[in-house]
C-alpha positions as CSV (number, residue, x, y, z in Angstrom):
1,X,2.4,-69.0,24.3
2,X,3.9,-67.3,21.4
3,X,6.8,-64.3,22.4
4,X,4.9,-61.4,20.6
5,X,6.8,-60.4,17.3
6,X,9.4,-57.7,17.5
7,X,10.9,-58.0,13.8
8,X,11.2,-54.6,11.8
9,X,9.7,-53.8,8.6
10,X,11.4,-53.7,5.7
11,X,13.2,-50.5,5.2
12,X,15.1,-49.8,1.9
13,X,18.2,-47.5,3.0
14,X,17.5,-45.0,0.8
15,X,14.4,-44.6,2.1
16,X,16.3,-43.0,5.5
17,X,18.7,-41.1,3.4
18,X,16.0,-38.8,1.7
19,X,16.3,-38.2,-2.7
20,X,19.4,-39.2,-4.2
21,X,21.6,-36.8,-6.6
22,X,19.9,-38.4,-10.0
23,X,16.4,-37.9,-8.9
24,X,17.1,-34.1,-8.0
25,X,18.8,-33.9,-11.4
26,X,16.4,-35.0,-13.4
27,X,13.9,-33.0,-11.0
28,X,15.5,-29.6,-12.1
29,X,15.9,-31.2,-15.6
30,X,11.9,-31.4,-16.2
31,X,11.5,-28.0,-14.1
32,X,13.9,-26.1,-16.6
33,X,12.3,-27.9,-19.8
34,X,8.9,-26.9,-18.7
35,X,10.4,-23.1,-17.6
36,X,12.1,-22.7,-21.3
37,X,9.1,-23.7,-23.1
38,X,6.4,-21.7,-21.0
39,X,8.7,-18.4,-21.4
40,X,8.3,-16.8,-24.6
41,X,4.5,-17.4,-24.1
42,X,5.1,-15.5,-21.0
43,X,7.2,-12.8,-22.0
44,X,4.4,-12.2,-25.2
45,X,1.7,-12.1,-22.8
46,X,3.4,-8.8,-20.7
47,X,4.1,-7.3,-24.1
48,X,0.4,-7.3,-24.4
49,X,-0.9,-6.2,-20.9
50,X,1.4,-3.0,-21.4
51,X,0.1,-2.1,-24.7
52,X,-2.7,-1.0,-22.9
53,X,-0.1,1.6,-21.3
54,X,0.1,3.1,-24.7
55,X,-3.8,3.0,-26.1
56,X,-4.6,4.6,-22.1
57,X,-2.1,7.4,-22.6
58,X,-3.1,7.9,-26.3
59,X,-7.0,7.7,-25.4
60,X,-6.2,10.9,-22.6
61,X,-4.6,12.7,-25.4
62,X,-7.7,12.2,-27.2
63,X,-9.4,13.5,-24.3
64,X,-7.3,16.6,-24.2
65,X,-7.6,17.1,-27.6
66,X,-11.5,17.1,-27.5
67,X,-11.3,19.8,-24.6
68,X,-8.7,22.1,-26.4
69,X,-10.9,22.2,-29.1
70,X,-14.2,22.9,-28.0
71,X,-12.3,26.5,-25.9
72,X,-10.4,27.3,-29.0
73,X,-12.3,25.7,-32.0
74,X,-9.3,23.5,-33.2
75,X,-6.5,20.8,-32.2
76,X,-3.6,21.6,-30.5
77,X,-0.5,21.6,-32.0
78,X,1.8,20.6,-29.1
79,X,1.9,18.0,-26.0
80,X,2.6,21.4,-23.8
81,X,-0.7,23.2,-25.0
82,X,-2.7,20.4,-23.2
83,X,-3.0,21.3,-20.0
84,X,-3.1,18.1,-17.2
85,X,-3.6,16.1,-20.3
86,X,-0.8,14.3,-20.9
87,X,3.1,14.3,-21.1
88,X,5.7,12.9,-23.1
89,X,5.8,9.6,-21.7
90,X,3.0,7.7,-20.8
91,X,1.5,6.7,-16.9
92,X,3.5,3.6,-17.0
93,X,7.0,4.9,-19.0
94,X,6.7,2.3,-21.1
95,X,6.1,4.6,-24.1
96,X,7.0,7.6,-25.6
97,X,4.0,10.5,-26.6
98,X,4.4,12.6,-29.6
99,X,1.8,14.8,-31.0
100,X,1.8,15.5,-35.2
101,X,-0.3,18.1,-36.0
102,X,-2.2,18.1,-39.2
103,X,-3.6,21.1,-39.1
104,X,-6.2,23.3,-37.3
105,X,-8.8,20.0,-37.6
106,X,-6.5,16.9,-37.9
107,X,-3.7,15.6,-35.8
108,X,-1.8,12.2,-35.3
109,X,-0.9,10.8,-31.7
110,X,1.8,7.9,-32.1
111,X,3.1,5.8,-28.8
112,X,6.6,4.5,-29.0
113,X,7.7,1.4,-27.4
114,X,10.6,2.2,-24.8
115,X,13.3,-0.3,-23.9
116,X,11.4,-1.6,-21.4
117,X,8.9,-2.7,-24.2
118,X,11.0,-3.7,-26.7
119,X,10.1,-7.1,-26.2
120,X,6.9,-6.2,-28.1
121,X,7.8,-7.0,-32.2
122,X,4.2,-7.0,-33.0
123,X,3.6,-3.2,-32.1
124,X,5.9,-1.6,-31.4
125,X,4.1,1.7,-32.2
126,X,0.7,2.7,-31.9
127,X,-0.9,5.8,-33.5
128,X,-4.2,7.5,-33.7
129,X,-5.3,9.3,-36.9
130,X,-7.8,12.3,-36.0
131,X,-9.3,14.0,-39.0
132,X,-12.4,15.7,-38.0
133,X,-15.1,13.2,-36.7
134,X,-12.9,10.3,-38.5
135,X,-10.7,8.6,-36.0
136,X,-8.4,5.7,-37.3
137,X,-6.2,2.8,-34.7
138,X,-3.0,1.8,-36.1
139,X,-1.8,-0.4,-36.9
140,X,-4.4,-2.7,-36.3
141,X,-7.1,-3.3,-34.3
142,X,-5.2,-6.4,-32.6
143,X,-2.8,-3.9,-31.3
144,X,-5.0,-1.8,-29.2
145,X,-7.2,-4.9,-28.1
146,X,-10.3,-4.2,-30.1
């Protein structure tokens, strides 16, 4: 009879030793290449997603602006005159508010990109023209996802 076989398999010694340096370098290598590129598209798409920050803070001044009007028969003139409306900034902070008045039945609403939105070069302010029943979205329609 045959003494049974006790021979071990073949074993690289790496294989014991785990990944060597090169491998983990070129690892991090790909990993960083693929972070770089996928970035800007990232950053762009949060530039975006807080727009909406802006056209939500300047669709409650709208709001506001409908209520002032149908008490006193015209458009406020200031932020402060619209009670639980709105404020200067908007819900997020990544705007600023301002209120133009154009007169007892016109007024502009314009949303300015803060710091923390500075990122965004397309739009970096959003405004909405009201002259009487006539509302216009600028700058575009892009902007404020229409």
């Amino acid at each position: 009879m045959n003494p049974p076989c006790t021979a071990q398999p073949l074993r690289s010694p790496r294989s014991r030793h785990g990944l060597s340096l090169v491998e983990v370098a070129i690892t991090l290598a790909v990993i960083g290449v693929l972070g770089a590129a996928a970035m800007p598209t990232f950053l762009e798409q949060l530039a975006r997603s807080r727009r909406v920050d802006a056209t939500a803070a300047l669709q409650r001044l709208q709001w506001g602006q409908e209520r002032f009007r149908r008490v006193h028969g015209r458009y406020a003139e200031r932020l402060d005159q619209l009670v639980g409306s709105t404020s200067a900034r908007s819900a997020a902070g990544h705007y600023r508010i301002e209120l133009r008045s154009g007169g007892p039945d016109s007024y502009e609403a314009v949303a300015r990109a803060e710091p923390s939105q500075a990122l965004d070069r397309e739009c970096p302010v959003l405004s909405l023209q009201v002259n009487g029943a006539l509302s216009q979205f600028r700058p575009n329609g892009r902007c404020w996802n229409l």
